[in-house]
DRENTI-497376 format. One record per residue (C-alpha): z, y, x. Coordinates in steps of 0.25 Angstrom, whole numbers, padded with zeros to 4 digits, always signed. Layout:
ZYX...
//
This chain:
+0021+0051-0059+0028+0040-0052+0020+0032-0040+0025+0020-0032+0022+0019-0019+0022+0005-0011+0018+0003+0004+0009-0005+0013+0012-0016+0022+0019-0011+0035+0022+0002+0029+0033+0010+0018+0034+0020+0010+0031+0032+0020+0015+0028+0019+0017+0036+0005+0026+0048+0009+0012+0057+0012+0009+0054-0001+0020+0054-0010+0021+0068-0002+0011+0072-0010+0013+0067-0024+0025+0076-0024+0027+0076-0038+0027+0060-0039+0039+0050-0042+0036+0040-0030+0043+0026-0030+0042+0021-0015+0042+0007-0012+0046+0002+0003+0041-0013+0006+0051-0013+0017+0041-0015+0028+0046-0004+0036+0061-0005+0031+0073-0014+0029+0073-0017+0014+0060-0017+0005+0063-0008-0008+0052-0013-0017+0056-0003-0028+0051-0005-0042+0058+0007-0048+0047+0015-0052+0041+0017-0065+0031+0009-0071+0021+0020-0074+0022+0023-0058+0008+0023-0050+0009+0015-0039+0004+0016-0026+0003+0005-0015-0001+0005+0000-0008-0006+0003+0001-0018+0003+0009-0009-0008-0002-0011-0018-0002-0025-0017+0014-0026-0019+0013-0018-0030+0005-0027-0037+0012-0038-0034+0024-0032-0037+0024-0021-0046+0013-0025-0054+0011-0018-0068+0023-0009-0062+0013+0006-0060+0005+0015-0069-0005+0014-0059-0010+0009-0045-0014+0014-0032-0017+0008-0021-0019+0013-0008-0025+0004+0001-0020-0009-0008-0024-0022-0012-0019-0032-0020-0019-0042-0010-0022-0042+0006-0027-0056+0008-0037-0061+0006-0045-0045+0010-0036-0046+0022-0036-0060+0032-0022-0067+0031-0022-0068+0046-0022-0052+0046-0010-0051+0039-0005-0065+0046-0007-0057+0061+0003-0045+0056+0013-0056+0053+0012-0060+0066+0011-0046+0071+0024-0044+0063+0031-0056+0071+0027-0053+0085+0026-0038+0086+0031-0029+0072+0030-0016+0075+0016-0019+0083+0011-0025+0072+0014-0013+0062+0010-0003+0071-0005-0009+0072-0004-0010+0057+0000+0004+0054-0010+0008+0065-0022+0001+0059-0017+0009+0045-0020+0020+0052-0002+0025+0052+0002+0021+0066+0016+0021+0069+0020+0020+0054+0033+0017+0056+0044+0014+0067+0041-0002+0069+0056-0003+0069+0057-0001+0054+0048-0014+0052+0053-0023+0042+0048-0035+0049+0051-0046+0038+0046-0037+0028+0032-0033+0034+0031-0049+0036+0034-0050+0020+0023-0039+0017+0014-0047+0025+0015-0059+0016+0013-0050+0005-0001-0045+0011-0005-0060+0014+0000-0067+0001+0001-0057-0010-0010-0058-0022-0010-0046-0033-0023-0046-0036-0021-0053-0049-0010-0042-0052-0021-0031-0048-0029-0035-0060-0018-0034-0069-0016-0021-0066-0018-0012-0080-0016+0002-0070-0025+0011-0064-0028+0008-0051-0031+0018-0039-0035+0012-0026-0035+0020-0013-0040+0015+0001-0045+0020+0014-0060+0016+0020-0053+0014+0034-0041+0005+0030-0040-0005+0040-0028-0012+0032-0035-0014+0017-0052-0012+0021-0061-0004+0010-0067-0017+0008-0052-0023+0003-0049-0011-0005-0064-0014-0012-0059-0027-0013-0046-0026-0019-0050-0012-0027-0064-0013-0030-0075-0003-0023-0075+0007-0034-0059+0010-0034-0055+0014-0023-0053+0029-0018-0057+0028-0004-0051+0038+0009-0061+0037+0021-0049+0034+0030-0034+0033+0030-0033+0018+0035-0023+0011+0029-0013+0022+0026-0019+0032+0015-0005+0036+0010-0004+0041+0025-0016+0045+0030-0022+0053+0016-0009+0056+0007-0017+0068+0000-0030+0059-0004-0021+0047-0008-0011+0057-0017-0022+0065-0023-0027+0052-0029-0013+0046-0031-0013+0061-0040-0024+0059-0047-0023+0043-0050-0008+0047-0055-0013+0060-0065-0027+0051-0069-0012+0039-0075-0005+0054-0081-0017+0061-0087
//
C-alpha cells in the first residue's frame, strides 16, 4: 500500500514520522510545504491508487491541488476550508505576528497544538508561512470535497484548539468522524498508535 502524507500550517513532514514508524511495511510519499525549509517540494510522484493523508492544512491542499489524485482520503484534523469556521482576523493576527515577532508567533502556535518547541524558529521559512496563511484565509475546496468518488476517513481530537469538534462537525458531519478524547492539534504526535491502527484498517477495508 502506497500513503501520501501532507502537513499542517507551520509544521513539516516530521509530524508523520511516529506514524509512518509504525506502518512499517508501507510505501510513503512525503510531501514538505517548505514552512520549515528553504524550498517547498510539493511532490506529486506518487501513484494514483495512493491513500492520502493530510494534517490539518494538508487536507485542504490536497484537495485543492490533488484532487481525484488518491484511492482514498483521511483526514486528520482537516477541513476543506478554514474561513469562514475560523475569523479572518484570527489568521490576519498570525500574519502580523509573522511580521513583528516569527519565531514567537510559531512557538504560541505549536504550544496551543499541544507540540511546544516543534522546531528550532531559525528554520522558519518566513515568506512561505505568510503564503500558507493566505491559503488558510482564501482557499475554497468545498466544491472539490463533493466531487470526491473516494472513501473518506476523518480523524479529530475533542481538545483541538486549532480545528474545534464543532468545525470538524461542520466540515465532516456528526456521524463520520472517529474521535480521540485529547491529542490537541497534533494526533500524528500525540497518539501515532490510535491514528495507525485506523489508518491499517481504513487501508485493508480499499484491499479486501
Amino acid at each position: 500500500m502506497h500513503f501520501v502524507v501532507v502537513h499542517g500550517w507551520g509544521f513539516d513532514t516530521s509530524i508523520w514520522t511516529p506514524l509512518v514508524a509504525r506502518l512499517p511495511k508501507a510505501d510513503v510519499t512525503r510531501v514538505d510545504l517548505g514552512f520549515l525549509s528553504d524550498t517547498a517540494k510539493d511532490r506529486s510522484d506518487w501513484p494514483d491508487d495512493a491513500i492520502a493523508i493530510g494534517h490539518s492544512l494538508g487536507v485542504l491542499w490536497l484537495l485543492k491541488e490533488k484532487e481525484g489524485r488518491f484511492r482514498g482520503l483521511i483526514s486528520v484534523q482537516g477541513f476543506d476550508r478554514y474561513c469562514p469556521h475560523v475569523p479572518e482576523a484570527r489568521v490576519a493576527a498570525l500574519r502580523r505576528g509573522l511580521d513583528s515577532d516569527p519565531g514567537g508567533t510559531l512557538r504560541a502556535f505549536w504550544r496551543s497544538c499541544g507540540a511546544p518547541d516543534f522546531a528550532d524558529p531559525a528554520v522558519l521559512n518566513v515568506p512561505r508561512l505568510r503564503e500558507g496563511l493566505d491559503w488558510l484565509m482564501h482557499w475554497d475546496a468545498e466544491a472539490a470535497k463533493k466531487r470526491l468518488q473516494c472513501p473518506i476517513l476523518t480523524l479529530a481530537a475533542k481538545d483541538d484548539a486549532i480545528v474545534s469538534p464543532a468545525m470538524s462537525e461542520a466540515v465532516w458531519g456528526q456521524n463520520t468522524i472517529l474521535w480521540s478524547p485529547d491529542g490537541g492539534h497534533v494526533l500524528p504526535l500525540r497518539h501515532p498508535d490510535w491514528c495507525a491502527r485506523h489508518v491499517a484498517e481504513f487501508a485493508h477495508s480499499l484491499t479486501s
